[in-house]
C-alpha positions as CSV (number, residue, x, y, z in Angstrom):
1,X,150.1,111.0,139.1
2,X,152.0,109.8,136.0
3,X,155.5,111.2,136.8
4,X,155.5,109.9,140.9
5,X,152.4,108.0,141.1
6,X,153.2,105.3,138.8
7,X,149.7,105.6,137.0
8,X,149.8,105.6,133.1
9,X,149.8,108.8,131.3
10,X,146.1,108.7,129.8
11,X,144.1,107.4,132.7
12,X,146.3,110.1,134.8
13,X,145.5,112.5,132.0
14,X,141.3,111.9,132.8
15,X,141.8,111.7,136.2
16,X,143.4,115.3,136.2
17,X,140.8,116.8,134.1
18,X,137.8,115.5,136.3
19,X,139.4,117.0,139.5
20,X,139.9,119.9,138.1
21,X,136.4,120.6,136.7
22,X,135.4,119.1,140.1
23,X,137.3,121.7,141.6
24,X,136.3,124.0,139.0
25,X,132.4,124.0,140.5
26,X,132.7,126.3,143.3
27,X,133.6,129.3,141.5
28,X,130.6,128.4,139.2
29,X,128.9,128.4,143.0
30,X,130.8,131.5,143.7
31,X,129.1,133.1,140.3
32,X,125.8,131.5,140.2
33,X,124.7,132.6,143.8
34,X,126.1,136.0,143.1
35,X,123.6,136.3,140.2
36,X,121.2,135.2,142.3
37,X,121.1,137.6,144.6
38,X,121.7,140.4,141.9
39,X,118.6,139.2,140.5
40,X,116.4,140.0,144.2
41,X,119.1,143.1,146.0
42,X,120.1,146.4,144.2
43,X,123.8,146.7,142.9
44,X,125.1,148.0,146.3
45,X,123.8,145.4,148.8
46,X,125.1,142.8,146.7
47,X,128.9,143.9,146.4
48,X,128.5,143.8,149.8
49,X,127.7,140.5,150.2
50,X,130.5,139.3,148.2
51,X,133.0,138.7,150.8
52,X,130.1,136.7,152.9
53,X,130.0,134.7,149.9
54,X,133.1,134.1,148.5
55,X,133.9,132.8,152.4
56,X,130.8,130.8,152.4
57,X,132.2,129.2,149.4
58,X,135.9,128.4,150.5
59,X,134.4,126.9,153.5
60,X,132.3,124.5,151.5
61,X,136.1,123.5,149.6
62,X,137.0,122.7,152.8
63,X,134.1,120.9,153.9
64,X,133.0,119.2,151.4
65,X,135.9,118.4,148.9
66,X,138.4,118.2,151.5
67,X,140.6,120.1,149.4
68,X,141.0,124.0,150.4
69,X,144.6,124.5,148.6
70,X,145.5,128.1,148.3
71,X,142.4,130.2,149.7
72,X,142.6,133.7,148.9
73,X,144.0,134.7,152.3
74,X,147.2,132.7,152.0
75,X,148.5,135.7,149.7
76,X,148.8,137.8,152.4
77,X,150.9,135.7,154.8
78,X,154.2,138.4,154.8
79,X,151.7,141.2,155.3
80,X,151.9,141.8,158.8
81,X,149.0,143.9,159.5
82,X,146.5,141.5,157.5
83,X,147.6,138.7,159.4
84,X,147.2,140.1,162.7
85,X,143.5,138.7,161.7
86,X,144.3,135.2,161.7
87,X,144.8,134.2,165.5
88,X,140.9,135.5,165.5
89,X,139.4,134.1,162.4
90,X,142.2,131.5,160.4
91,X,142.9,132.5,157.2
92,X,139.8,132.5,155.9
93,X,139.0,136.1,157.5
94,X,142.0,137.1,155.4
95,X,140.2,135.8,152.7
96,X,137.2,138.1,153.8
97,X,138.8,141.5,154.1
98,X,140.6,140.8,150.6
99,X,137.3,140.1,149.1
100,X,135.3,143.3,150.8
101,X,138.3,146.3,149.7
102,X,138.0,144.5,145.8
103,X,134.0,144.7,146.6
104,X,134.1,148.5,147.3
105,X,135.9,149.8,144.4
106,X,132.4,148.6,142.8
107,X,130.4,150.3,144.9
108,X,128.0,153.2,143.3
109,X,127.2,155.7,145.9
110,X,123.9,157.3,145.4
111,X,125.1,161.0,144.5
112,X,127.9,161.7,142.0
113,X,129.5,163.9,144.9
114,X,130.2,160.0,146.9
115,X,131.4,158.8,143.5
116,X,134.7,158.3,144.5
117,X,134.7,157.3,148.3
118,X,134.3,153.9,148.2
119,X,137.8,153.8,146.2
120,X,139.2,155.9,148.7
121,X,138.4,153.7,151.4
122,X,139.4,150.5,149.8
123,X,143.1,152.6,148.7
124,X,143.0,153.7,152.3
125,X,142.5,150.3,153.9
126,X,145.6,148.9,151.4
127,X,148.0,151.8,152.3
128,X,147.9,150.9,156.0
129,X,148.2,147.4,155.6
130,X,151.2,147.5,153.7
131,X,152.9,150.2,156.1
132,X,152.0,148.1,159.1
133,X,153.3,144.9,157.4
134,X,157.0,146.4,157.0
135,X,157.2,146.1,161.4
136,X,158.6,142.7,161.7
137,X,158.8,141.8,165.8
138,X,161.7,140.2,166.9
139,X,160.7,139.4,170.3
140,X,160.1,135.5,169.4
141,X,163.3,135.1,168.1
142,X,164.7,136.7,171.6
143,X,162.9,134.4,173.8
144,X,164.2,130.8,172.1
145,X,165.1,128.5,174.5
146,X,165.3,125.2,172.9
147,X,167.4,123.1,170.1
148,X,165.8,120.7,167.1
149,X,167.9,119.1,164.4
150,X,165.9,118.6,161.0
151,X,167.0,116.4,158.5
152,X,166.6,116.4,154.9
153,X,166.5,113.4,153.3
154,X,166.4,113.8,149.7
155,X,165.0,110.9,148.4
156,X,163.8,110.5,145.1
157,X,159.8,109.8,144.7
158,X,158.0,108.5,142.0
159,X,159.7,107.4,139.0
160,X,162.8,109.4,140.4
161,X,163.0,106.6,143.1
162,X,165.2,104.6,140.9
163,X,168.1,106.6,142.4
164,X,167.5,105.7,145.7
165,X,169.9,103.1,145.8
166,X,170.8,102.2,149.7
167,X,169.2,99.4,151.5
168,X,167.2,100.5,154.9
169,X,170.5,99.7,156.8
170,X,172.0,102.2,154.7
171,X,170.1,104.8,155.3
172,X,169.6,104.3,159.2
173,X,173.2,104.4,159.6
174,X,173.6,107.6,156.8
175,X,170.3,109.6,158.7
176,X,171.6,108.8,161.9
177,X,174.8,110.5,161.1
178,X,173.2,113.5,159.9
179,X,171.4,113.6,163.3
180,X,174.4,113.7,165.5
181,X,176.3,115.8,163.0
182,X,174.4,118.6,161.2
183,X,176.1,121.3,158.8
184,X,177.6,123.8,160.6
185,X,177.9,125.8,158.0
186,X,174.2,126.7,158.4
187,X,174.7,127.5,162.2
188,X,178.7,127.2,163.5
189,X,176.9,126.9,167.2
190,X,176.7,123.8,168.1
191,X,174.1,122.6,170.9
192,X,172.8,119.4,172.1
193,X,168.7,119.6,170.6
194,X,166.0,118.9,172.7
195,X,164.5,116.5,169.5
196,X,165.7,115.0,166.4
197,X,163.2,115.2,163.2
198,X,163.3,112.6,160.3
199,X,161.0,114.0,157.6
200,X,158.1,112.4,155.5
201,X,159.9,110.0,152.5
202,X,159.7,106.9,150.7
203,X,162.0,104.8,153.3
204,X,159.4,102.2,153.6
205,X,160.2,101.9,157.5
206,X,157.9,99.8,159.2
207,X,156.8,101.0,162.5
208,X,157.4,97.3,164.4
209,X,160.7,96.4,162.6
210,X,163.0,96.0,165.0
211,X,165.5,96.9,163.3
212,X,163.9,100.7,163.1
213,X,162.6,100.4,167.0
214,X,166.6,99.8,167.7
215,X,168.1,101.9,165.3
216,X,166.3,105.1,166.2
217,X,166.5,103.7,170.0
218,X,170.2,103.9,169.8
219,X,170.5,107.4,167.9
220,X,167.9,108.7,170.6
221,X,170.4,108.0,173.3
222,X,173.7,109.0,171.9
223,X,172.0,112.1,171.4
224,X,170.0,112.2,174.3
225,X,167.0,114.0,172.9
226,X,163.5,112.9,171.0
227,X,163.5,111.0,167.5
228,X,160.4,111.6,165.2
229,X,160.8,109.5,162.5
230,X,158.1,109.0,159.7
231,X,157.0,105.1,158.8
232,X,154.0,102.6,158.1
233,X,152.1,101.1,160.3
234,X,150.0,97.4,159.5
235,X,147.1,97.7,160.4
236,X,144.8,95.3,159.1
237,X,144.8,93.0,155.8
238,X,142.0,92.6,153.7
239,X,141.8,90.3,150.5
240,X,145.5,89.5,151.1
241,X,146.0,94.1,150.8
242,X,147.4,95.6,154.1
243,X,145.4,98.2,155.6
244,X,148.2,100.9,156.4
245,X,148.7,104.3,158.3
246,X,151.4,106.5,157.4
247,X,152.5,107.3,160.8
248,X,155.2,109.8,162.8
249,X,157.0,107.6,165.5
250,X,157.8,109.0,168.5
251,X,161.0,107.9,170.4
252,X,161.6,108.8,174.6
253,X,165.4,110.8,174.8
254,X,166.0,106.9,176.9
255,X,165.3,105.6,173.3
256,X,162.0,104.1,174.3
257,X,159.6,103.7,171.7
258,X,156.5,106.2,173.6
259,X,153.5,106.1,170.5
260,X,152.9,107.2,167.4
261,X,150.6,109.8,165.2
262,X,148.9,108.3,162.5
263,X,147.7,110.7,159.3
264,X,144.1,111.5,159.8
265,X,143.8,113.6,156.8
266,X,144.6,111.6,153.4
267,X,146.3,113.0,150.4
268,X,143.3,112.2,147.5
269,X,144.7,109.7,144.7
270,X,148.1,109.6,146.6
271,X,147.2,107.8,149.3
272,X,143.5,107.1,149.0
273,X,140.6,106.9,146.2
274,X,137.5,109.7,147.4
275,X,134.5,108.7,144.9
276,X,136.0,105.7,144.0
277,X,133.6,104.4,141.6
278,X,133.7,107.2,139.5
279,X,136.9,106.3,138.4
280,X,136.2,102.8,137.3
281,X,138.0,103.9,133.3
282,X,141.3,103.5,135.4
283,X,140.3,99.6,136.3
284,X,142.8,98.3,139.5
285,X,145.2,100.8,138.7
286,X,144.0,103.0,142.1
287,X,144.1,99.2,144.1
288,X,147.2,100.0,145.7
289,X,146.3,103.4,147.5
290,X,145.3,101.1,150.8
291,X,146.1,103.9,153.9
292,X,143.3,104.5,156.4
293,X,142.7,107.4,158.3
294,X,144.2,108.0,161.7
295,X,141.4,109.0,164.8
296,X,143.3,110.7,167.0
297,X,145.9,114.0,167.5
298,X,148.4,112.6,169.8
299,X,150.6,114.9,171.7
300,X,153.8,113.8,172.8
301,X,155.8,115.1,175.9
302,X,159.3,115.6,176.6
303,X,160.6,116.7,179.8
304,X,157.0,118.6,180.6
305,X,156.8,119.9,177.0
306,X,154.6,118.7,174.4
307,X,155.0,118.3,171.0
308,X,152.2,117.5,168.2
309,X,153.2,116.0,165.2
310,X,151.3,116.8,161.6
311,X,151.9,115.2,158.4
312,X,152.3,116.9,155.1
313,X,148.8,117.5,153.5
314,X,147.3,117.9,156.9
315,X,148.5,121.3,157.1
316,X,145.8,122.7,154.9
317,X,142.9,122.1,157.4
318,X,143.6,124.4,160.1
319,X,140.2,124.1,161.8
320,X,142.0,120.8,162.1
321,X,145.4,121.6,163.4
322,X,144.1,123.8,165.9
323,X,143.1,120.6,168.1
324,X,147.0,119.7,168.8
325,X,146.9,123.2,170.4
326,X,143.6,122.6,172.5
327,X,145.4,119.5,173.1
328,X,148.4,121.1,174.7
329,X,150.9,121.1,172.3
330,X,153.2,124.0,172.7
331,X,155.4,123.5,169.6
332,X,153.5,122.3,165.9
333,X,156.0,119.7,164.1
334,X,155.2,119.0,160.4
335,X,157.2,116.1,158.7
336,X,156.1,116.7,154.7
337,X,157.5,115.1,151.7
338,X,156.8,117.8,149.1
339,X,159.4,115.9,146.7
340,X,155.8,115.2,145.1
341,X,155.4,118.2,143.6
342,X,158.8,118.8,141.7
343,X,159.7,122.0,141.1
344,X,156.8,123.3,140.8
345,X,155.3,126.3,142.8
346,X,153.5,123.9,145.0
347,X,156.3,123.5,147.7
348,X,156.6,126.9,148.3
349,X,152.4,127.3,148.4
350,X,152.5,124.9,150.4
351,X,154.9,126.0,153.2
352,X,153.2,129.1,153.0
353,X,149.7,127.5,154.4
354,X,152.1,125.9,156.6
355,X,153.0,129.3,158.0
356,X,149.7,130.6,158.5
357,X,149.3,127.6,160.8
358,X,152.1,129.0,162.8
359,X,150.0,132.0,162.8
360,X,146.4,130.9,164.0
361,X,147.8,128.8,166.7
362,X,150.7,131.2,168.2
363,X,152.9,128.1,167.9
364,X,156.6,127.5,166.7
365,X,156.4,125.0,163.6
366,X,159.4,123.0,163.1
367,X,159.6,121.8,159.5
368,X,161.2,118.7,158.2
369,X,160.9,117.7,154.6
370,X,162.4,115.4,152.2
371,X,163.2,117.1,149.6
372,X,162.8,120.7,151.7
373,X,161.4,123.4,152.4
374,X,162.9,122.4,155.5
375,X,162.8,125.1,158.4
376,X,161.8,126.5,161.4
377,X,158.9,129.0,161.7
378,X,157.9,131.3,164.6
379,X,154.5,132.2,165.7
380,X,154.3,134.9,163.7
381,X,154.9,133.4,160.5
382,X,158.3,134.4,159.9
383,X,161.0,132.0,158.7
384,X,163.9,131.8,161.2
385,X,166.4,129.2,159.7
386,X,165.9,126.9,156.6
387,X,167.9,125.1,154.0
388,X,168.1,125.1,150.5
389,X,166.1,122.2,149.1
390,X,167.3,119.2,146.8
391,X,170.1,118.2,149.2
392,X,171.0,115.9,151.5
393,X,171.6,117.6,154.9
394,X,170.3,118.6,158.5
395,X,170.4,121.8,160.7
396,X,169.8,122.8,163.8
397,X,167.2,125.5,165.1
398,X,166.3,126.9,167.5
399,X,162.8,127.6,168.8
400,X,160.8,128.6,171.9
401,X,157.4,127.0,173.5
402,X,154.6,128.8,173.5
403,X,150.9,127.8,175.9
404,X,148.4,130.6,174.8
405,X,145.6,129.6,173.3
406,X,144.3,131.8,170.3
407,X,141.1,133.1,170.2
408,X,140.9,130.7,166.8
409,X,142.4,127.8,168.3
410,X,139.4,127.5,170.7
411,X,136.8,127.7,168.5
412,X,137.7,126.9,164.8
413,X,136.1,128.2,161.7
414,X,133.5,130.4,163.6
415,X,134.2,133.1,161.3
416,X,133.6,131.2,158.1
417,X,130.3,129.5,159.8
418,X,128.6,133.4,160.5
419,X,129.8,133.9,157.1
420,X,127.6,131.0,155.3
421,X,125.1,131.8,158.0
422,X,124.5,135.7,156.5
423,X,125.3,133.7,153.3
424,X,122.1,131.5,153.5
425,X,119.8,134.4,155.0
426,X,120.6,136.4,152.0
427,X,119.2,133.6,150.1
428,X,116.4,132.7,151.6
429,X,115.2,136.2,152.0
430,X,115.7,136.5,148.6
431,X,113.1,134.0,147.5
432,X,110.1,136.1,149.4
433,X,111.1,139.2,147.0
434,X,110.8,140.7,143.5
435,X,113.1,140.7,140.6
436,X,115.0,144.1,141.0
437,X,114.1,146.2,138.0
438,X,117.3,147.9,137.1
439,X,117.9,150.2,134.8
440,X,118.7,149.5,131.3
441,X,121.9,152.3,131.4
């Protein structure tokens, strides 16, 4: 917030801490309902509730704070076998099993004989789920049919910004070139691509200057395929302030402008104030984060495909995501700026929930950023092609379209619903019984 969000170091500095303890609440949750229901079920009933309620409580952080970075399941997004799970439950059922084999190696059986099964399941269950994860299928990779170019931009953000020197006519012409002339170095097969992805960055493109509307009209032609481009849209003023969407443009192969995607899901204190008030020690410093939320998941066609379009943050809700699929999108495009983070771990968790989306949905994701990771993923979570990050390029991939629907991408979070369901049973139950009397040893 300090670094690339321009906000002074102190108020960033309280502003930090009250997120985090914010944050910090629903493993408190996580703990204090556990003791609850140690205090009214023996030791053994209650380790096996665990996984109901650590779910239960990772759906609430994505319910309620809007913010469900890394769940537990994400660490398990290169093991195969664990992930098989997801097109069924989303990662939160990841999250479940994960939770359940740490549960049983609590377990106390009733006879010493039993003593040590519950550690030989749990070691049983982790041996075959890391031999299954070493089979990586190739099949995807066999049936790719299409071409997209992805550009990295490699802007500076923030404070880094300074550096970004060129004037918007600059950079049309420079990202234009990119388009029509990737690094073959990455791939020495040429191919005309099918679409042409501009990633998330701080061009301050406005989506009805027609400058942009001809620009990307023109590149669109010469190339003859689709132009995503991230920019702003105006919506509204209020007390002299624009009202603004960050938006994905979508440009027809002819070069005619066909719609655009506009965010739904805001990035807290980056593009938006949640609980505004309680930040009043920071006075108008928070004034400027002015975007609205989107209200609908576009899909865009191109010759009888369709595409839907994601930006950056989004790709944490995949309850969310999953509605491009129900809307017929056969191949997920995420345009991200991660330059955000620095180099940090964050890009690379963040790609990684980005590739459990591939997952739930069955769906290619093709993956521009500014800054990178910039690739192309394939339904099964695997990385196909990419870049290195931190310069200025763009590649071409190649991808296939897929029009299953997973059983997830029909009906959402079920999983994590049944879960706070048995969650809230427990609970209630509990309140109609005694205090367990346990013994003292």
């Amino acid at each position: 917030m300090h670094l690339y969000g321009n906000i002074p170091s102190i108020p960033s500095f309280g502003i930090l801490i009250l997120f985090s303890l914010y944050l910090g609440l629903y493993f408190a949750l996580f703990g204090a309902l556990l003791a609850a229901l140690h205090a009214k079920y023996s030791h053994n009933l209650v380790l096996l509730a665990v996984p109901f309620l650590w779910v239960a409580v990772e759906l609430a952080r994505a319910r309620i704070t809007g913010f469900p970075w890394d769940l537990l399941g994400y660490t398990q997004v290169d093991n195969f076998a664990l992930t098989r799970l997801a097109p069924w439950t989303g990662v939160m059922g990841i999250s479940f099993v994960i939770a359940a084999v740490n549960a049983l190696w609590l377990l106390r059986p009733a006879t010493t004989r039993l003593k040590y099964i519950p550690a030989a399941v749990a070691l049983l269950l982790v041996v075959l789920a890391t031999i299954a994860s070493a089979h990586r299928p190739h099949y995807f990779l066999e049936s790719t049919e299409a071409v997209a170019t992805l550009l990295q931009e490699n802007l500076g953000v923030g404070a880094e910004a300074i550096g970004n020197k060129e004037t918007k006519q600059d950079m049309l012409a420079s990202f234009a070139q990119l388009s029509l002339h990737p690094d073959l170095s990455l791939d020495p097969s040429h191919r005309p691509s099918q679409i042409i992805i501009w990633p998330e960055a701080p061009t301050d493109f406005i989506d009805t200057d027609p400058q942009l509307r001809q620009s990307i009209g023109n590149l669109a032609r010469q190339a003859n395929a689709a132009v995503i481009v991230n920019d702003v849209t105006i919506a509204s003023y209020k007390d002299n302030r624009p009202n603004l969407y960050n938006s994905a443009s979508f440009f027809n192969p002819d070069g005619i402008y066909a719609g655009r995607y506009d965010k739904m899901h805001l990035v807290p204190f980056g593009e938006y104030t949640p609980y505004k008030p309680l930040f009043f020690f920071v006075g108008d410093l928070l004034d400027d984060l002015v975007f609205i939320p989107g209200s609908h998941r576009s899909v865009f066609p191109v010759a009888n495909k369709k595409f839907g379009v994601f930006i950056c943050y989004e790709s944490i809700f995949g309850d969310e995501l999953r509605h491009f699929a129900l809307n017929g999108a056969q191949v997920l495009v995420n345009i991200s700026d991660d330059g955000w983070y620095g180099d940090t771990s964050a890009p690379w968790e963040h790609f990684d929930m980005v590739r459990m989306r591939a997952i739930e949905n069955h769906r290619w994701v093709l993956r521009a950023t500014n800054t990178g990771i910039t690739a192309a993923i394939d339904p099964e979570g695997y990385i196909t092609q990419t870049i290195p990050r931190h310069i200025r390029t763009s590649v071409q991939v190649r991808f296939g379209y897929e029009n299953d629907l997973t059983f997830y991408s029909r009906h959402g979070d079920w999983f994590a619903w049944l879960c706070t369901i048995a969650t809230m049973l427990l609970l209630l139950l509990g309140f109609t019984r005694k205090h367990v009397q346990r013994n003292p040893k």
